[in-house]
N, C-alpha and C positions, 0 to 999 in steps of 0.2 A: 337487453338483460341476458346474461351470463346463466347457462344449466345450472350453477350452483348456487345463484340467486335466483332462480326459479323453484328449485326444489326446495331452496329454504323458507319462500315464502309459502308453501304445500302444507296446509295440519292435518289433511287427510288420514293420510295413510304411513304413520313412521314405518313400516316395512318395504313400504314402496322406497321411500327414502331410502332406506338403508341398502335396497337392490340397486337403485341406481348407481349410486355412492359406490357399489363393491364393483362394477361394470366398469365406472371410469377408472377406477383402480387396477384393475385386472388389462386394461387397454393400455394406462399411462406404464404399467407394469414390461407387456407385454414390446413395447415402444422403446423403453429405455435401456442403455447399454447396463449393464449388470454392477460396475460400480458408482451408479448412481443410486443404488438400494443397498448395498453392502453397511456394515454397521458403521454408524455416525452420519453414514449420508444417504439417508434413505429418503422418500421422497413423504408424504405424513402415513403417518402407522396405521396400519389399524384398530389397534386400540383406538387411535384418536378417531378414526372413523368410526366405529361403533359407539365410541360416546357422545361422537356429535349425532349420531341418529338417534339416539338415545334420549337425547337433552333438548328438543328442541324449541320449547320455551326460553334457554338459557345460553343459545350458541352465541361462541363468540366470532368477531368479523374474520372471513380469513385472512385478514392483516398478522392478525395473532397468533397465528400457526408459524410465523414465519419470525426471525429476527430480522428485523431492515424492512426496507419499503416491497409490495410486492413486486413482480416480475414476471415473466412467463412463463418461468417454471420457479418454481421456492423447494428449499431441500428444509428438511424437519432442523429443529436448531439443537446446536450441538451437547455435549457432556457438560456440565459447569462444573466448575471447583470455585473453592472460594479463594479472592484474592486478595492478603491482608486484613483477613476477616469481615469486608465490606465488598468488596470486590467479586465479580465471576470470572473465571478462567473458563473459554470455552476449546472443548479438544478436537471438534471440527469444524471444519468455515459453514458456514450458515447461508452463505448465498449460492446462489447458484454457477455451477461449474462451466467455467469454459477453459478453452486452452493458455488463458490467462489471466490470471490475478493482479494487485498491483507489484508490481516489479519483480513478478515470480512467472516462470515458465517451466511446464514442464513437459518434456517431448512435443515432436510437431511445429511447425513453421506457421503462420499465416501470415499474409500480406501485411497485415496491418504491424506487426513489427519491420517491417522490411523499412516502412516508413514513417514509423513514429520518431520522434526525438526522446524516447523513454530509456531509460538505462535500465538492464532486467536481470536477472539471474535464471540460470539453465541447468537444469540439473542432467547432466552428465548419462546418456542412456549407454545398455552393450554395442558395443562394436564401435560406440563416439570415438572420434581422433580428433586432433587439433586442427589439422584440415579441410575435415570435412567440418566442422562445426564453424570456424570461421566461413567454410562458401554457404554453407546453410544461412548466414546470417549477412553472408554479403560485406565482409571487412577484411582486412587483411589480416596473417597468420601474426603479424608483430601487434597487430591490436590487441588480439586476443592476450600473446603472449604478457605486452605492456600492463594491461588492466588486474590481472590477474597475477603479477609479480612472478611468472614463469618464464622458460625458456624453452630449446628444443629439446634438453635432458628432459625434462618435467615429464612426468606419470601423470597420468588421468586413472578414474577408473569410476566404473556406475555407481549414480547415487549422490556424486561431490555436486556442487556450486559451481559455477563458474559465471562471471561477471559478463557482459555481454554489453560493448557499447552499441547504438544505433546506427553509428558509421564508423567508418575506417579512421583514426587519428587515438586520441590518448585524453586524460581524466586529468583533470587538475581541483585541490583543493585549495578553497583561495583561502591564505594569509594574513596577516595583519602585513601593509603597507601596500601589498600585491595590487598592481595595476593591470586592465586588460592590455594595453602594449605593451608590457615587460613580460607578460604572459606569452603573447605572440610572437616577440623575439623567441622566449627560450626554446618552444617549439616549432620553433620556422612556420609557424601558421599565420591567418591575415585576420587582422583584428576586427576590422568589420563582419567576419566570414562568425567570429565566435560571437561575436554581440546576437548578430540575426540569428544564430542557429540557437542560442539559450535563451533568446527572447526579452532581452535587457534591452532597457529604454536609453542605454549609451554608456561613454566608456566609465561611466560613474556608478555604474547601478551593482556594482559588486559588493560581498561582504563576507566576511569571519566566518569557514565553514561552507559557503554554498559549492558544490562541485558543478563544476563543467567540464563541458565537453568542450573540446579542441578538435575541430574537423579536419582532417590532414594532418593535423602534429605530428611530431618525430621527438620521441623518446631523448631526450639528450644522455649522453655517454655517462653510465653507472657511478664513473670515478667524482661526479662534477654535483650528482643529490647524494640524497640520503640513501642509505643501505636498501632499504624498503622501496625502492624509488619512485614506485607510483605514489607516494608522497600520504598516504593513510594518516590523519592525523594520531599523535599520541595520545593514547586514555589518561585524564586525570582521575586520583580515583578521589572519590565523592560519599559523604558518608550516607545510611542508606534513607534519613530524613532529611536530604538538600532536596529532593524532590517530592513536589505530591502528585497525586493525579491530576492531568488537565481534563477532566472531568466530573462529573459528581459519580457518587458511588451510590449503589452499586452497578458496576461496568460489567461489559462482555469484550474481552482480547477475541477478535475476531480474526485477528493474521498474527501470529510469530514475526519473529526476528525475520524482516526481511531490509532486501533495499534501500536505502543506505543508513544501516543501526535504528531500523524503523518498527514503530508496534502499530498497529491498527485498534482503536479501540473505540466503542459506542455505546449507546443504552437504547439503542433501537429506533430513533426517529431523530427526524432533523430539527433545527430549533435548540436543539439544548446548549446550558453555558459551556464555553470553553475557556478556560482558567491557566494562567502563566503557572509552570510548573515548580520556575525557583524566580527569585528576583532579577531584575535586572532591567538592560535598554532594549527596545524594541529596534531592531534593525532594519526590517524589512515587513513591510504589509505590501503586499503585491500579488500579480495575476500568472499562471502561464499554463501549457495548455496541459499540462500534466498532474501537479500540485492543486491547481484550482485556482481560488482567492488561499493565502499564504502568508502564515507571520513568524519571523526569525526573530529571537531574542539570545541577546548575547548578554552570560550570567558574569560574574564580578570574576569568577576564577577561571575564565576564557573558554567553557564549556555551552557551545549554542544548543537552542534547542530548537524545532521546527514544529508548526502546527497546519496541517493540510487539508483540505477538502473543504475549507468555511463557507456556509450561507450567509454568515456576515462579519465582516471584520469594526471590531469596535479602538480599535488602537493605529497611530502612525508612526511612522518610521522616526527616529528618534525619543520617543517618549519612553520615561524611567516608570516600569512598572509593579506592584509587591507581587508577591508570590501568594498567590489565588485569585488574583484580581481578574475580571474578567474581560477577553481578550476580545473575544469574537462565536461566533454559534455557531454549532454544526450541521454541516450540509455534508454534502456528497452525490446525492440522488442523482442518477443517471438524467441529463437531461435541465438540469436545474443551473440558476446562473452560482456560477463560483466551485460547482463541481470538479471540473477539470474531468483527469481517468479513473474514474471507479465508480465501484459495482454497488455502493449503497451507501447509506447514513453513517457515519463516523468519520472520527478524525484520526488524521495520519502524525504520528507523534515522534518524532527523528529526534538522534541524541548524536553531536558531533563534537566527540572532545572527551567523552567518557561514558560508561555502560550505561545501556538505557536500562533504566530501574524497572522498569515492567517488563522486560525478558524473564520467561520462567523459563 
């Protein structure tokens, strides 16, 4: 039994309560680096601690303090705003901080990017250069340059993005036609080498939208792709009702726009419906160690959309499905099967081919 399940089972003395209560506070206080209390990401208030001493007929579990499942440490949850009048916009992350999010980084190295197969974004600290930030991450200076559509003119400066593959080689968006051996041609890399490292069950398991990684590629000469040459697909643009929520309302945006045209979004526990966001064929339901369990749907006007982190996938690959039909539940919970990388409940919601609707 946990001191805060001791104390709560206590009717003695609410003051005693409330000194305890203000002790582990002043401790957890005294403990933590200073923007972990800074406003939006403070660790529970004191208001809320005085009302839970206060209440103690009526406390609620401290699951409830927290948006997402708990954890060993929970940060208070964030600002809401409403979104599309059903909806919550949240204006801080809700879980708890480490030096990585999904597919966001910000300052600081840890081993465990050295060796994931994650593709991340790094925001750009003083004094960063393109060279030390490629040996910081262990790739070569053309990688960096390749992913990120730069060269050696290119300006950096604090605060930007910058893309960041897992290894040394180049990004490819696959195509309609595109095969993993026309793939490996184009970048002098081995096709076997791209299967194993993106975790496809063979030269077939490719589709409309998914990015890979090419380990060792080589950039083919500017004059020979497209202007953009890291190959970004084109945005179609889409009117603002071709999509709905793949979730039921009302929602928490728990991450921003991040990695790759992605929104993070949840209602706080695992189990709930996840819903096809516009019509279309189900491409892919599949596993990896990143995404989780994972379903691509490819919409009628060539715009995919992705759905990540599922506790359960209700749909297979090929199957024509309506828009709000229900696809598969969400999972995520650290630890749980289909999770993959991430930090709590919700689904990872990608848009490749045109703007995700849920970016604010």
């Amino acid at each position: 039994m946990t001191i805060i399940q001791k104390i709560r089972g206590s009717k003695k003395d609410p003051f005693l309560y409330l000194g305890v209560i203000s002790v582990i506070l002043l401790g957890v206080l005294s403990l933590a680096p200073s923007s972990f209390y800074s406003k939006g990401q403070s660790f529970i208030t004191i208001e809320k601690l005085v009302s839970l001493a206060s209440d103690q007929k009526n406390q609620p579990p401290i699951e409830e303090l927290c948006v997402g499942p708990v954890q060993s440490s929970c940060l208070e949850s964030p600002d809401y705003y409403l979104v599309q009048k059903s909806g919550l916009l949240g204006l801080s992350p809700p879980t708890s901080v480490t030096s990585q999010t999904l597919g966001s980084l910000v300052g600081g190295v840890e081993e465990e990017f050295r060796t994931s197969k994650e593709i991340i974004e790094y925001v750009v600290e003083p004094g960063d250069s393109f060279s030390g930030i490629a040996n910081k991450f262990n790739i070569s200076l053309e990688t960096l340059f390749w992913a990120n559509d730069l060269n050696k003119s290119s300006k950096i400066k604090a605060g930007e993005g910058l893309i960041i593959l897992p290894v040394t080689g180049v990004i490819h968006y696959v195509k309609d036609g595109d095969t993993v051996g026309e793939i490996a041609k184009k970048y002098k890399s081995d096709a076997s080498e791209i299967i194993s490292f993106n975790e496809l069950s063979g030269e077939n398991d490719i589709y409309i939208g998914d990015i890979l990684v090419i380990p060792d590629g080589i950039m083919p000469a500017p004059a020979s792709v497209s202007p953009k040459y890291v190959g970004v697909p084109s945005e179609v643009p889409v009117a603002n009702s071709y999509f709905i929520p793949p979730l039921p309302t009302p929602y928490l945006i728990t991450k921003g726009i991040h990695w790759y045209n992605a929104i993070d979004l949840t209602r706080g526990k695992c189990g709930d419906p996840i819903y096809a966001a516009a019509q279309g064929t189900v491409q892919k339901a599949g596993y990896d160690s990143v995404g989780g369990n994972h379903i691509t749907i490819l919409h009628p006007n060539g715009v995919v959309t992705y759905y990540g982190h599922l506790q359960t996938m209700l749909v297979s690959s090929g199957q024509a499905v309506s828009q709000g039909e229900m696809i598969g539940l969400m999972g995520g919970q650290p630890g749980t099967a289909g999770a993959g990388k991430s930090t709590g409940c919700h689904v990872h919601f990608g848009v490749t081919g045109a703007k995700n609707p849920f970016a604010k």
